[in-house]
Structure formats: C-alpha cells, structure tokens
TIVO-501758 format. One line per 5 residues: number of its first residue (from 0); their letters; for each residue y negated, z, x negated of C-alpha. Coordinates in steps of 0.5 Angstrom, whole numbers, m for minus. Layout:
// TIVO-501758
NUM) a) Y/Z/X; ...
END
This chain:
// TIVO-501758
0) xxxxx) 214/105/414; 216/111/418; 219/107/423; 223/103/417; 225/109/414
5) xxxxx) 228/112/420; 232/106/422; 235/106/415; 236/113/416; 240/112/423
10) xxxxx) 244/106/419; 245/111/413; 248/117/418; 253/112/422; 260/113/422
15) xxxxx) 262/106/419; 268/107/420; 269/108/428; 264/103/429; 268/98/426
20) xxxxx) 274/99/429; 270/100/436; 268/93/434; 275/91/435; 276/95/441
25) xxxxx) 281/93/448; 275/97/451; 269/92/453; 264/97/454; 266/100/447
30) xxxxx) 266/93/443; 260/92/446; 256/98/444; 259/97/437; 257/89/437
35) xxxxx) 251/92/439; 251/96/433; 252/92/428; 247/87/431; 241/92/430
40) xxxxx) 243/95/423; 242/87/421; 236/86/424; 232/93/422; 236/94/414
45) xxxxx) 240/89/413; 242/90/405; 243/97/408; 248/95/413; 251/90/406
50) xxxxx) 252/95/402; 255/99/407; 260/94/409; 261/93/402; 264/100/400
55) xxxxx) 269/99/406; 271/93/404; 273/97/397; 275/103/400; 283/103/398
60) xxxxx) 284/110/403; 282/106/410; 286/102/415; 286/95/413; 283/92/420
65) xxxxx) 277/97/418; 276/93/411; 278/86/414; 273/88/419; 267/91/414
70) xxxxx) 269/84/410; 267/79/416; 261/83/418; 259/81/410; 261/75/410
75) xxxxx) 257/73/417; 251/76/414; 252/71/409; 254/64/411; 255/61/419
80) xxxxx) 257/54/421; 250/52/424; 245/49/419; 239/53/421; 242/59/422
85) xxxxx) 245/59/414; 238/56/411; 236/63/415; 241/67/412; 241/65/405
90) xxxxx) 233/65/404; 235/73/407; 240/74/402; 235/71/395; 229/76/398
95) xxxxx) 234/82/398; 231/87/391; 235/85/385; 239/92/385; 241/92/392
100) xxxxx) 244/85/391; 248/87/384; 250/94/388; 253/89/394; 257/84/389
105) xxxxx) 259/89/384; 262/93/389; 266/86/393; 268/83/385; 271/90/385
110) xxxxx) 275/89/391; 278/83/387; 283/87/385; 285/91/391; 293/92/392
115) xxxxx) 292/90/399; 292/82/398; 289/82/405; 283/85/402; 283/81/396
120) xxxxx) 282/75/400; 276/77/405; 273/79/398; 274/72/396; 271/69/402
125) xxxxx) 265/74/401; 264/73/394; 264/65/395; 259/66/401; 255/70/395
130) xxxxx) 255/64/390; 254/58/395; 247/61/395; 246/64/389; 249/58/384
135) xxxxx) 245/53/387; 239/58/385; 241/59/378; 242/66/380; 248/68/378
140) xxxxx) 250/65/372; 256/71/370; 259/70/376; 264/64/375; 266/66/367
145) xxxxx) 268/72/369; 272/70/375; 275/64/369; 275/72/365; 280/75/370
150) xxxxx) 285/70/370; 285/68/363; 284/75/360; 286/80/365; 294/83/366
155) xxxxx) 294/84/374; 297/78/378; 292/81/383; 286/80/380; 289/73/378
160) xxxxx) 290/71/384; 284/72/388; 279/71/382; 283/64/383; 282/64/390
165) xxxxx) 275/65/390; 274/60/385; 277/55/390; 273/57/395; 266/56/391
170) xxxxx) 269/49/388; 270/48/396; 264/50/400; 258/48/394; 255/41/392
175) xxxxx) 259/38/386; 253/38/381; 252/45/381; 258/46/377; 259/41/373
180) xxxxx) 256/45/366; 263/50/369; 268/45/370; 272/46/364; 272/53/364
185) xxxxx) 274/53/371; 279/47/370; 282/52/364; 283/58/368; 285/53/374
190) xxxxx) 291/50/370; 292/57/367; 293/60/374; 299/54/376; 303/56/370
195) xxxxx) 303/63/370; 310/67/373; 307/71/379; 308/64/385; 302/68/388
200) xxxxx) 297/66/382; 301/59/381; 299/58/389; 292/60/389; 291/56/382
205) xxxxx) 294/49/385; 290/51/392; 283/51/386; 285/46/383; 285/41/388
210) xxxxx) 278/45/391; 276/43/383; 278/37/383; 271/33/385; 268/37/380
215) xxxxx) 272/35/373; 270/27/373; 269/28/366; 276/31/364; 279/26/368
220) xxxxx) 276/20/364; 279/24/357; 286/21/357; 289/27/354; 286/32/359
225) xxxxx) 288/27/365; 295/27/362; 296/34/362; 293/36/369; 297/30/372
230) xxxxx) 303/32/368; 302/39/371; 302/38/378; 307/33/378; 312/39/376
235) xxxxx) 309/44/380; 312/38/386; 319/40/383; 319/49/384; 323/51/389
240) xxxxx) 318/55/393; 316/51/399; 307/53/399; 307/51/392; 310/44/393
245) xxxxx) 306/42/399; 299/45/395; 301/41/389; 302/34/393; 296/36/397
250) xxxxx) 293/34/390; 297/28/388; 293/26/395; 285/28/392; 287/25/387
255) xxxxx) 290/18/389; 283/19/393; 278/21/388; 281/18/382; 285/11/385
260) xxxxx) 283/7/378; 286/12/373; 293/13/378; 297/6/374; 300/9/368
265) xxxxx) 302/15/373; 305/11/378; 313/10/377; 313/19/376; 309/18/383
270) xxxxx) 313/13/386; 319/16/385; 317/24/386; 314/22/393; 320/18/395
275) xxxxx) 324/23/393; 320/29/397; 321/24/403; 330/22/403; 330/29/402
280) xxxxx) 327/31/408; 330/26/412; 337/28/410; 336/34/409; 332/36/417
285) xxxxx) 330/42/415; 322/44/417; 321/46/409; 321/40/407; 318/36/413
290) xxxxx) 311/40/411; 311/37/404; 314/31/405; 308/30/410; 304/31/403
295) xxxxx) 308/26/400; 306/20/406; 300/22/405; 299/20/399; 301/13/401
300) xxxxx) 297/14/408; 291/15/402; 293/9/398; 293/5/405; 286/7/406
305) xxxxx) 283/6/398; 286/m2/398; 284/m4/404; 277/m1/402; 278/m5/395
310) xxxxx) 280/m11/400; 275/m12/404; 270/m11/398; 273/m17/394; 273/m22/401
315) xxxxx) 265/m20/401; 264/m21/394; 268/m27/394; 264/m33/390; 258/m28/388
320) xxxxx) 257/m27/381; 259/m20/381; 266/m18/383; 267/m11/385; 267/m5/379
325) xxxxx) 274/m2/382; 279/m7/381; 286/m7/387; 292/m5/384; 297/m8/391
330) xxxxx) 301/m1/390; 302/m1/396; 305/m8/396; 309/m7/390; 313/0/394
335) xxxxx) 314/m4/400; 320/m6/400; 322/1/398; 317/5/401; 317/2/409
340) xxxxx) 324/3/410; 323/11/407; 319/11/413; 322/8/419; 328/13/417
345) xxxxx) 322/19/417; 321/16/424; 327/17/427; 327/25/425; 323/27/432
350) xxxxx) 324/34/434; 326/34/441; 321/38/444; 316/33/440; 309/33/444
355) xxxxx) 301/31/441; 300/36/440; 305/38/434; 304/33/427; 311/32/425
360) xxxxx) 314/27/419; 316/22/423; 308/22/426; 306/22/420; 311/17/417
365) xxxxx) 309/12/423; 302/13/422; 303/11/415; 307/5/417; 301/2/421
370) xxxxx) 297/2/414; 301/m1/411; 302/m7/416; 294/m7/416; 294/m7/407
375) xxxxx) 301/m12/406; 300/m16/412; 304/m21/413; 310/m19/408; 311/m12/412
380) xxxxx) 314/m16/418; 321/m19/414; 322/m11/411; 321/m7/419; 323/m13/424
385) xxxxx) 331/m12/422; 331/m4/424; 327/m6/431; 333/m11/432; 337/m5/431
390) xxxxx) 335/0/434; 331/m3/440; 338/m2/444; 341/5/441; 344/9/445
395) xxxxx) 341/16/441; 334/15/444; 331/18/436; 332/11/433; 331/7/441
400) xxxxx) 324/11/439; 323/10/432; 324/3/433; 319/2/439; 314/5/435
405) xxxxx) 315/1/429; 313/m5/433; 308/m2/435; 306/0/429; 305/m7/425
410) xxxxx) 302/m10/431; 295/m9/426; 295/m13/420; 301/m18/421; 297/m26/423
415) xxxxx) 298/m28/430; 303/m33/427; 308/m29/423; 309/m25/430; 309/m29/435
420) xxxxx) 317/m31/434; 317/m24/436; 312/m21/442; 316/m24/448; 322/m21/446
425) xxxxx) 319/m14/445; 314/m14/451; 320/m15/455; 324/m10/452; 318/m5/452
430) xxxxx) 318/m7/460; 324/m5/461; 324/2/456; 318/3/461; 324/6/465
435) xxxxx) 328/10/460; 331/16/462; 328/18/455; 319/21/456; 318/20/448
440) xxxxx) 322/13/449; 317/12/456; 311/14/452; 312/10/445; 313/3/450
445) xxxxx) 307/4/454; 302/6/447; 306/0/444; 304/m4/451; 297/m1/450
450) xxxxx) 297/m5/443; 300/m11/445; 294/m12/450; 290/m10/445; 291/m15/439
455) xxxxx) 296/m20/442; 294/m21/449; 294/m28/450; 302/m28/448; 303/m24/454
460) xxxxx) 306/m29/460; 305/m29/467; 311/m27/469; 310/m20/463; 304/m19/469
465) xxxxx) 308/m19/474; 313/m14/472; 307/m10/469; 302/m9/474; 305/m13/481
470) xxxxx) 303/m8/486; 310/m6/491; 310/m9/498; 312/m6/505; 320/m4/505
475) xxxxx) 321/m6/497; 326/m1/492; 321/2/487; 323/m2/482; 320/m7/483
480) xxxxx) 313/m5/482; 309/m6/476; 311/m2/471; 304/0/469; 304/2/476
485) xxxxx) 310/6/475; 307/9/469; 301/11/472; 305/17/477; 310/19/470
490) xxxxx) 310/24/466; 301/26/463; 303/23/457; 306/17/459; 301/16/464
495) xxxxx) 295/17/459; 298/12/454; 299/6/461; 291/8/462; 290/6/455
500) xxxxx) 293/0/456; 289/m1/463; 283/0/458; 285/m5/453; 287/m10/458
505) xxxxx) 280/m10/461; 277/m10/455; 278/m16/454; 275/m18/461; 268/m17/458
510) xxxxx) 267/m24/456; 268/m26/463; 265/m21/467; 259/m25/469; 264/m31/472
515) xxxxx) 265/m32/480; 273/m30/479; 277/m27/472; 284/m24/471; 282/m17/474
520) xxxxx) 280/m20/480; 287/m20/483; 289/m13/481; 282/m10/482; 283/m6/489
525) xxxxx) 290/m4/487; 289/m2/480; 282/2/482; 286/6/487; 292/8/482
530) xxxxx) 287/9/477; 283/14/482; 290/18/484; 291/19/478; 285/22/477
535) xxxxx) 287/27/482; 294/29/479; 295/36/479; 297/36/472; 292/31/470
540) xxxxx) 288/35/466; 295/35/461; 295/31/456; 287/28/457; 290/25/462
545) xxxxx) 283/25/467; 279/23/461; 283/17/460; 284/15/468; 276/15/468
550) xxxxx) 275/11/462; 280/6/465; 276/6/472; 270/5/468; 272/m1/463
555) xxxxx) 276/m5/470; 268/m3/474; 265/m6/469; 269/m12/466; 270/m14/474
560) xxxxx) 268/m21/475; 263/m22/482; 267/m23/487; 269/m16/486; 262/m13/488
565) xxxxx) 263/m12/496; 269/m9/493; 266/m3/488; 260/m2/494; 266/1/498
570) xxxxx) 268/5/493; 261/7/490; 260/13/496; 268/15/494; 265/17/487
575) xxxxx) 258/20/490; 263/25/495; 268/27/490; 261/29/485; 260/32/491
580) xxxxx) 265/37/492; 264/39/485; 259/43/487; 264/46/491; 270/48/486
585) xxxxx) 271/55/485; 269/58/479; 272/64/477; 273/63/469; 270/59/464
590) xxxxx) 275/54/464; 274/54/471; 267/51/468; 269/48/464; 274/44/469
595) xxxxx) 267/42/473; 264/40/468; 269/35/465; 269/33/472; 261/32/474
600) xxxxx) 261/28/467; 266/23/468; 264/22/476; 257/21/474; 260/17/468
605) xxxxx) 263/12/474; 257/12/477; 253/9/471; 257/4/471; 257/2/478
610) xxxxx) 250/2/478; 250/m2/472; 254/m7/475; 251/m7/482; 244/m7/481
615) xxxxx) 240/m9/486; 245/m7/490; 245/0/490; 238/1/492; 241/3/499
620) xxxxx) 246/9/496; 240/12/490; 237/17/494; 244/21/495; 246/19/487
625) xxxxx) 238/22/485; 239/29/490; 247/30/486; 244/28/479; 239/33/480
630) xxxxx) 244/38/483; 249/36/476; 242/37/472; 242/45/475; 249/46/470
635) xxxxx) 247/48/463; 252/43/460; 250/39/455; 256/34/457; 254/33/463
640) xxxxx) 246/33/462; 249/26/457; 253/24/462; 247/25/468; 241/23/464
645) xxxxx) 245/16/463; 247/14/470; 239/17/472; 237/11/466; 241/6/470
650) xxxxx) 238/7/478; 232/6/475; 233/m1/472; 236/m3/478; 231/0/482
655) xxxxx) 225/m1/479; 219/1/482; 222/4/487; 224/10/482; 217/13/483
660) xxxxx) 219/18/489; 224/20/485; 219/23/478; 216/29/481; 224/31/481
665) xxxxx) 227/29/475; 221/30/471; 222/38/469; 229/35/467; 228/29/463
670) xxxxx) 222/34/459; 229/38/458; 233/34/455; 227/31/451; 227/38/449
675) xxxxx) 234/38/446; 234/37/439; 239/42/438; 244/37/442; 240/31/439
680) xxxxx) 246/27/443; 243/30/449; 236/29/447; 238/22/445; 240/19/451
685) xxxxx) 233/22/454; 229/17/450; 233/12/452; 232/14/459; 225/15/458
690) xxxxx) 225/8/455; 228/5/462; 223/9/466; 218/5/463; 220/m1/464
695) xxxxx) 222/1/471; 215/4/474; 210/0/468; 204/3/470; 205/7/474
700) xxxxx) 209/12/469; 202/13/467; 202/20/471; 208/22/466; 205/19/459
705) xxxxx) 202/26/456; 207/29/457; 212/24/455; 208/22/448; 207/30/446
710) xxxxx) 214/31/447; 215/25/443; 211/26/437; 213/33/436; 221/30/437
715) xxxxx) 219/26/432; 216/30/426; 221/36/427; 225/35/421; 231/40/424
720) xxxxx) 232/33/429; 238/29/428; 235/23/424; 239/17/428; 234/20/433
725) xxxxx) 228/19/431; 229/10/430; 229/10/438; 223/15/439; 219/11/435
730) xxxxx) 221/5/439; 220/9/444; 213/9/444; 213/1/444; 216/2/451
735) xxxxx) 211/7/453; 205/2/451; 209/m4/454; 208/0/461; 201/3/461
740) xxxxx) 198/m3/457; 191/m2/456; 191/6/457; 196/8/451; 188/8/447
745) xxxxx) 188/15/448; 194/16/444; 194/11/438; 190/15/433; 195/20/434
750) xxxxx) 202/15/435; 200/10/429; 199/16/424; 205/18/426; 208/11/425
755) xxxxx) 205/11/418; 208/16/416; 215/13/418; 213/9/414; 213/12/407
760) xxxxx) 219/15/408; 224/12/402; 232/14/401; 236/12/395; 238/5/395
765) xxxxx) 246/7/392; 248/11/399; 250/5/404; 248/11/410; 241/13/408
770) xxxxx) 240/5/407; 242/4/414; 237/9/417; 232/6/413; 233/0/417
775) xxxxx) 234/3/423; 227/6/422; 224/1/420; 226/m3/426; 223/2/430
780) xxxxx) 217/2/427; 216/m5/428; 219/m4/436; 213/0/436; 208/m4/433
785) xxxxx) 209/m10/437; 209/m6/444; 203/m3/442; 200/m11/441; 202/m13/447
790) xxxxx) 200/m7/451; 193/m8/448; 193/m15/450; 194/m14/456; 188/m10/458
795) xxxxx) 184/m15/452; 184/m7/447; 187/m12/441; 181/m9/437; 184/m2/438
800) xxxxx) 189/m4/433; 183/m7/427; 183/0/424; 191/m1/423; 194/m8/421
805) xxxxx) 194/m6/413; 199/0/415; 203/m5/419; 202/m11/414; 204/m6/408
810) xxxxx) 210/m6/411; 211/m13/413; 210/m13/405; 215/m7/403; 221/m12/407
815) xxxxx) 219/m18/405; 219/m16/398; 226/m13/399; 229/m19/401; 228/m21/393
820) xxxxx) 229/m14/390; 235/m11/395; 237/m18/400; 242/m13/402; 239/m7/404
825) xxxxx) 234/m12/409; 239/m13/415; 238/m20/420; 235/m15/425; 230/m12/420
830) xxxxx) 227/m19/419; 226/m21/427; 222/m15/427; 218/m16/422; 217/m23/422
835) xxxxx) 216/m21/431; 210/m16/429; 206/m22/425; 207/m27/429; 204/m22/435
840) xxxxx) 198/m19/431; 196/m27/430; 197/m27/438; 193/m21/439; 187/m21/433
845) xxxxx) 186/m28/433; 181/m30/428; 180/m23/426; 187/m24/423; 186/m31/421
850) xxxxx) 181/m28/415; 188/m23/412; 192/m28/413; 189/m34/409; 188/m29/402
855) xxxxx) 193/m28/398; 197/m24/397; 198/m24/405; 200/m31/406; 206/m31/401
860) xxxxx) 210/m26/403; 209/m27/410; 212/m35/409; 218/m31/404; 219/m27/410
865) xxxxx) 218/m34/416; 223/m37/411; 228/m32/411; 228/m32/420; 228/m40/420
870) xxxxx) 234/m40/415; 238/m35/419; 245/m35/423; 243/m31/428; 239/m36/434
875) xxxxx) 234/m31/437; 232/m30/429; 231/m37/428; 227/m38/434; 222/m32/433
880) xxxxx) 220/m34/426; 219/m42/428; 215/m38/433; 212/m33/429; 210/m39/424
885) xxxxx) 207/m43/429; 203/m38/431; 200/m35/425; 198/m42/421; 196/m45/428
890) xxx) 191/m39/427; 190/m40/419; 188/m47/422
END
C-alpha cells in the first residue's frame, strides 16, 4: 500500500507537460526516458495517468502538440489494434472506481468544445474509445442523448461539430445492436447536422451518417423516413464544397451496399446525379471533382457487385421451391448504354506521372468497367468494341491506353463466343503496343496479355507465341525476341505485369504437369532464366517486381512436364546458393532486414516447389537444403519461418524415413512454430508440417510424440487461436495415430476427450462462414477418428476405443440428421468423413460393433448417411459409402 501511495505520489508530482513534449522529442534518449515514463505511470496508476491526460487534454492554455499528445496517450490507454491486448484493456477501464471514471469523461466531453478543432477531434477519438466499452455494458447511458443534446440544442457549430464526429466514430467502431434503441436519436441529430449553415458540422454530420447508416434499418424501411434521408443526401451532392460532396456520395455507395432492395424509386435522381459528377470531372480535369467523381463510380462498382451476388444466388436456386428473398433489378444492364461510355471517356483522363500507387478516376472508372462486363456480359461488348477500334491506334497515348485496358477490362464476363471475332486482332495489337514508346501503354498491353492467358488462352495461335516468348538467336536485332521476353528487362511495373502473364500462362499447364512433354517444355530453360535475371534486377524491388519474378518461377517449376526435371535438378543448387548468399547481405537498417527476408522467403518458396516436383530425386541436395533451412529458422521473421516450415514439410515427403537424422535439429523450431498462436499462419503450416513428418518416419517419430500431442492439445483448447486452425490439429492427431500405431494408447483418453469436446461445438445456422467451419471441424474430427481406428488396429488395441464409439456415433448421427434438417450445411467432404469413420469402426470392433449397429436407432441413419455417399457426385464419395456398407452389414450378417 505505501508502495502504491507513492507511486501515485510520483505520478502526481510529474511535470506532465514536459513529459509529453520529450515524448515527441528529436532526441532519442529523451524520447526514450518519456516513453518510459508513461509506460510506468500506466502500469503503477493507471486512472491517475488518465485523469492527468484528461486535464491536458482540456487545458486551452497549452501547446497544441501537448494536448494532441495527453489526447493519444488516453486513447492508447483505452483501444489498441490487437484483440487481446483491447480485451485487456477494456476489462481495466470497467474495474476502474466510478468516480475516476466520471472525472475522466466529464473532463474529455468538455474538450468538445474547445476552439482548437484539432482537440476537439482527439477528444472525439477518446470519447469513442470510452463508448465502445461501456455502451456495450450498459454503462453509460447519458452519453449518446447528450452528445444528440449538443448538436440539436446547443449554439457552438464547435461542440456541433465534434459531438457529430464523435457519434460517427462510435457508429463506426461498436457492434450494430447496441445502438438500435438510439438510432432515432442519432438519426436526428445526424440529419440536423447536414442541414446546418457551419459546412464543418454539415461535413461531420454526412461523415456520421454514413458510420450510422447500419444501425437505421428500421427507418429505412418507413418510406417517409427513407425519403427524407435520401432526399437529404442527394442535395448535399449538389453544394459546391468539395469534402462535403465526396462524403455525401460515400453515402449513396453504403446505401447502394446496404439497402439495395429499397434503391428502385430513387434510381433515376441517382442515375442522373452520378453520371452528372462523372461528365463533370472529365471535362472539367480538375483533381476536385476527380475525387467525387470516384464516389460516384463507386456507386456503380457497388451496384456491380450486389448483382452479381443476387445473379449468382438466382442460377443456385434455379428449379427449387424457394426463390431468393432479394430480387435483382439489372440496374446496371439498364444504365449500360449510358453508363459504359461515361466510363471509358473517365479512363482516358490518366494523370501523366500516373503510377500503382496513386487511385485516380480513370482507375477506378476501368475497374468498374471489368464489373460491369462480369454483370451485363455479353451485351457490354457492342457499347466498348467501337471505342477499342478507335482508339487502339491514336497518336495521344491517354486514348491508345484507355482503349488497351477497356479490352482488357471485358475479357471476364463476355462468352468466349461473342469475343472470339476479336481476340486475334487485339492480341496482335498488344504485341505490338508491347514496344510503345509509352510505360503506361506498354503496361496496360502486358496486364491485357496477362488476362488474355487467363481467360481466353486457347484463342492465342502459334505464331502469337512465337512473337511473344521466341528466345533471340546469335547475331539477331533485338526485335525479334519474344515480346515477354523483352518485357521481362522493361520498366519494374512492365515487367511485373509480363510476370503475371508468365504466371497465367503456366496455370494453365497444371493439367498436364504430370505428361512426358507439355507447352512449357520448349520455353522452360529460356524462360527460367529470364525469370531469374529478373529477380536479380536493381530496381526489382519496385513495383513488386521480385515477388512476381518468383511466383512466375514457381508456377513454371511446378506446372513443368517430366521431360523438364534433369532440367530443374541443375537449377536446384542455383536456388540453394543464392539462400546461401543471403545470409551474407549486409544488414545495416530494418529495411535492409526486411529485403532479406522477403529474400530467404521466396528462395525457400522456390525450394518447396522443386522439391515437390523433384521428389525422390532431391535426396542427394537435402542435407544442404535442411542446414539452410535450419539457419532461415535463426531469423525472427514469421514470413519466412511460413515459407521455412513448408519447404522442410516437402523434403520430408520426398525423403521419408531418411528425414530421421534431421529431427534432433529441427525439433526445437518446429515446437516453435507449434508455438505460434499469435501468427496462427505460422503455426498452421507447422501442423501441417507435423502431419508430413508422420508420414514420413511412421514409428519412428515416436521419440517426438509427447511433445508433439501437448503442444497439439493445448493448440487445441486455446480459445485465443485463429479457428481455421484448429480442424487440422484435430486432423492431426490422426496422422500422429497413423504412425506410432498402437503406441498412441497412452495419449487417447487424453486426445478423445478433446475430440468430444469439438464436438459439441455448435454455430448459428444463418452465417455461411460459422457453417463452414463447423464442417471443417467436423471433418477433422472424423480424420481423426479414423487415424486413431487404423492405428489401433495395426497393433490389434481396437478395444482401446470401446469406451469411445457412442461419442463417435453421436456425431455420426448429428450429421446424418442434418442431411434432412440443413442439406445445405452438410458438404460432400463431411459425408466421406463420416460415412469412412463407420465403415472403420466395423473394420476395427468387429462383432463388438455388430450389436450397435443392429439396434435402432443406429441402423437408420447410418443407411440414411451410406445413401447419401452411394448417391454422390463425387467417385471417391461413392466408392467409400459402397465400402462403408459392405463392411458394416457384412459385420451385422
């Protein structure tokens, strides 16, 4: 206590003022030793330290940097990005004493008021903070009626202001329930605030309401009200104040997201008004309009997207008995005529230094553009095909680029039929625009190429190849290399775009990967070498050049037929030197780091895959590929460890036992990475990893298994894990049962209460992504089960399982059920699983099983459930539920 009292003491006496200016302080040491201040007043007093920042938050006689500061540190006290870290955080905030708290807030809603507007919107950060805990808890009830108070009641356009903000803040960070009882109040104040004189107050209002417009279901669906708040947003479009513009089309687009089925009576006003924003910003160019006029492409991007979502929903329930509840208007097929040369004029307004980096309306107008090909299909050919005609060949090279991208733009969407008059002629135009004297134009023609190879590439002929991936010969002019080729050395964002279509090209290969000879073969050698030059470009780490090199290697590695292995044998020590030489890079800087990692990360990336394709064949170059995986592992990058993890994953399927010797060395990191659960990507891949290690040594991993099942199990029950996780750790204790056979007895009570567990998890029926992983985890329980049957088995320790075949069989039952309550949340995947666990409890239990099997109401569903896999699409399905019954009624006799 006397400790506490004089901490408190100490935190009290500090000069707060100073502290918070070191804090911000050139001088390290400085800013260090205030860092360090602040970090143990939070810990020793934290109400103390609030109050504190509280008051210089509020005071109007000091520097405003101090109180911007006092503001952050309140905030920081109050909300952080990571889940964990604001669960703890808020659970500080409710335990602190009532009075204290009051103290804290009275004195931030006060700040609301401050003359400085850069206060007033820190203040309206940290009273956010403060709500997105407390409303939740029903504490705070006052909060949301006064703030409504300030902007109804109260003179100052200040307090307007910033009471406004704060509402659009709270609107935005909390859980739409909470504030349904408030939303008319807030809706009041809201549309108060757009109509007021200060364009301040009209700007924070438009900026809540579109936070608020979740929350205001109910008024949306009174007409009188939807009227008036659509009414309302459609004039503030027409004010000439740029912010306010912009903010009231970000509305139109929520809206349009959020309201689709109610948008028909107010399409022609919005129709009009977004077309209008768009002419006007590609006549006018000036950069003001551009930015609404982004808005207002947006709206049809949006539109876009709810159709096609409502398209695809009516193809699903074509012929069923419930139609979908939303019914598709075909807005956007209605605007097209109008609406798509809008666009492609808005795509000819590039700014001139235009680079990836900068979203401009000529972007957003192409992206769009490819929407809207995917909504109208066939029909958005007739309105584009004339303007890509026109302009393909312009001398200004805005038009030759905006009509190089329109194509491009409707290569989704439109049927192979209605493009094929066009394709040859195109592809041999972007060939040739290939050597524009123009970057953008080049860049436009090798994304457009990309697309070409991705959706249309059996209509590329053999003199197109030719011209695009013909290596040049001895004593030949430049010109006649492949293009691609070419593009390969071009400007960073040229090449990257040839690298996505070297990419799509070899996707395509997948097919026939496996075959003695395929269309990668003839351009293997020249195109790996390209690919690596590329990678060691100067500026390849411009424009995600490297990245994209890599991922083109990696796609050409792995879709590469067999006559191309001798090849990538040779080029396997290649990629094992330049990991090598990584660790030599001079690391002076974090992005000196950073460039390593990205380095060690996508050179182990190429590893996995030449291992994957090389299989037994790598044998002779794993030592050396373990000793630079083991060295990667030293680094404390995540990404990298990913990328580690996953390569060490395929030496040891292609070693097998012989990844023994390398266990005593890889074991602490694989444990690591096990580990992981804050990067549960990490740890994903390591139970993977795990998985292949057991099928690898079998038995012999039985050195590793406790270790292994305790990391496992507690990976399993720890509810701060990702929980796509946790359906392959489940899965994975089949795996470990696989392999150590009858020796995986000592941890079944442990593993099988566990799996029960899983079991009973239950998730709403209404949301698709709960349903998903319910099946995934359901999946894996099977998995599970079934390892642990045939392991058993192996070693005749079947009985083992007695105890547990009614925990198995419930599940069983809960599925077969929902094949008749909820068909749709019971996948093909689930049924095989299912259907595989009963067939081998018949294998393993034998006459002990015969006796379940035979009484009801076991027999039923399990014949409901073999049906179900007999009446399959799928052949493996199939084959294991004919299996399944054989084995089981053979059993019952």
């Amino acid at each position: 206590a006397v400790a506490l009292c004089r901490a408190a003491a100490a935190i009290a006496a500090m000069d707060v003022t100073a502290v918070l200016l070191n804090a911000q302080s050139p001088d390290a040491n400085l800013r260090q030793a205030a860092e360090q201040q602040l970090e143990q007043a939070k810990m020793t007093n934290l109400p103390l330290l609030m109050s504190l920042m509280a008051n210089e938050l509020g005071d109007e006689s000091k520097d405003l940097h101090v109180r911007q500061a006092a503001g952050l540190v309140l905030k920081n006290c109050l909300a952080a990005k990571d889940l964990s870290r604001q669960g703890h955080l808020a659970q500080q905030w409710l335990q602190t004493e009532a009075n204290a708290k009051q103290q804290i807030k009275m004195k931030v809603l006060s700040t609301l008021g401050s003359a400085e507007q850069k206060a007033r919107h820190t203040s309206a950060q940290a009273v956010a903070a403060m709500a997105t805990i407390d409303l939740p808890q029903n504490q705070w009830p006052e909060l949301v009626p006064g703030l409504v108070n300030n902007v109804t009641q109260q003179p100052s356009p200040q307090l307007k202001q910033s009471s406004l903000e704060a509402l659009g803040y709270i609107c935005e960070e909390i859980e739409p329930e909470v504030l349904v009882a408030s939303s008319n109040l807030i809706l009041t104040a809201v549309i108060q605030g757009m109509k007021e004189a200060d364009m301040d107050v009209r700007i924070a209002g438009t900026n809540a309401l579109y936070n608020a417009l979740e929350f205001v279901k109910a008024n949306f669906e009174n007409e009188t009200e939807r009227n008036y708040i659509m009414q309302t947003v459609c004039e503030t479009t027409q004010v000439a104040h740029k912010e306010l513009r912009f903010a009231a089309f970000e509305c139109i687009v929520r809206v349009a997201e959020l309201y689709y089925d109610k948008l028909p009576n107010y399409m022609q006003a919005l129709f009009q008004l977004t077309l209008q924003a768009i002419k006007t910003a590609t006549e006018t160019g000036d950069p003001d309009h551009d930015e609404v006029a982004q808005q207002a492409i947006e709206f049809w991007s949006t539109l876009c997207d709810e159709e096609l979502e409502l398209i695809e929903e009516l193809a699903e329930t074509e012929g069923a008995a419930n139609p979908p509840a939303q019914a598709c208007h075909y807005f956007v097929r209605g605007a097209a005529p109008h609406l798509v040369p809008a666009m492609l004029e808005a795509m000819c307004k590039q700014a001139e230094d235009d680079d990836d980096d900068t979203w401009s309306m000529a972007m957003a107008a192409a992206t769009c553009l490819s929407r809207v090909a995917q909504a109208t299909e066939d029909e958005v050919v007739q309105y584009v095909i004339p303007f890509v005609e026109q302009h393909l060949t312009s001398a200004d090279w805005h038009r030759r680029e905006a009509a190089t991208l329109a194509f491009g733009s409707i290569l989704e969407g439109p049927s192979q039929n209605v493009l094929a008059p066009y394709l040859t002629q195109a592809l041999d135009m972007m060939i040739k625009l290939m050597r524009d004297s123009n970057v953008q134009v080049k860049d436009t023609a090798a994304w457009t190429i990309g697309r070409i190879c991705e959706h249309h590439i059996r209509s590329i002929n053999a003199e197109q190849w030719q011209m695009m991936t013909r290596p040049l010969q001895p004593g030949e002019t430049p010109d006649k290399e492949g293009v691609l080729l070419t593009g390969l050395r071009d400007d960073p964002r040229v090449a990257n775009n040839v690298c996505w279509a070297l990419h799509n090209l070899a996707e395509h290969c997948e097919d026939t990967r496996d075959e003695p000879t395929n269309v990668l073969s003839g351009l293997f050698v020249e195109l790996a070498r390209a690919l690596l030059v590329c990678t060691e470009r100067p500026d390849a780490g411009e424009h995600n050049l490297r990245s994209s090199a890599y991922e083109a290697l990696n796609t050409t590695l792995a879709n590469a037929a067999e006559d191309t292995k001798p090849r990538i044998e040779q080029l396997l020590p290649a990629i094992c030197h330049k990991l090598e030489q990584t660790f030599l890079m001079q690391i002076v800087s974090n992005d000196d780091r950073e460039a390593q990692s990205e380095l060690q990360g996508l050179l182990c990336g190429s590893l996995q895959v030449m291992t994957q394709k090389l299989n037994e064949r790598v044998v002779p170059f794993a030592d050396k590929m373990m000793e630079l995986f083991i060295q990667v592992f030293a680094s404390k990058n995540s990404t990298v460890h990913e990328e580690a993890l996953m390569a060490v994953g395929a030496i040891a399927n292609a070693v097998e036992a012989g990844f023994e010797k390398y266990m005593p060395h890889f074991r602490p990191f694989l444990s690591l990475g096990l580990s992981n659960s804050e990067e549960y990507q990490v740890c994903a891949v390591a139970v993977g990893v795990v998985g292949d290690i057991c099928r690898a040594l079998e038995s012999k991993v039985v050195p590793y298994c406790d270790e292994l099942v305790h990391l496992l199990l507690r990976n399993a029950q720890n509810p701060n894990l990702n929980r796509d996780v946790k359906p392959p750790i489940l899965s994975c204790f089949g795996d470990i049962a696989l392999a150590v056979g009858g020796q995986f007895e000592k941890y079944l009570q442990v593993t099988m209460n566990m799996l029960q567990q899983a079991s009973l998890t239950e998730v709403d029926p209404s949301n698709p992504d709960l349903v998903d992983y319910l099946q995934q985890l359901r999946e894996g329980i099977f998995e599970a089960y079934t390892g642990i049957l045939q392991g058993l088995r192996e070693d005749n320790k079947s009985e083992a399982f007695l105890p547990y075949v009614d925990n198995a069989l419930t599940l069983v039952r809960q599925v077969a059920e929902g094949l008749t309550t909820h068909p749709d949340t019971v996948g093909d995947d689930l049924i095989r699983a299912a259907v595989g666990v009963v067939g081998d409890l018949a294998m393993s239990l034998g006459p002990n099983f015969k006796d379940l099997a035979k009484q009801a109401p076991h027999k039923d569903y399990m014949k409901h459930l073999m049906r179900a896999a007999k009446a399959s699409r799928v052949q493996g399905t199939r084959d294991v539920g004919r299996w399944a019954f054989q084995t089981v009624f053979e059993r019952v006799g």
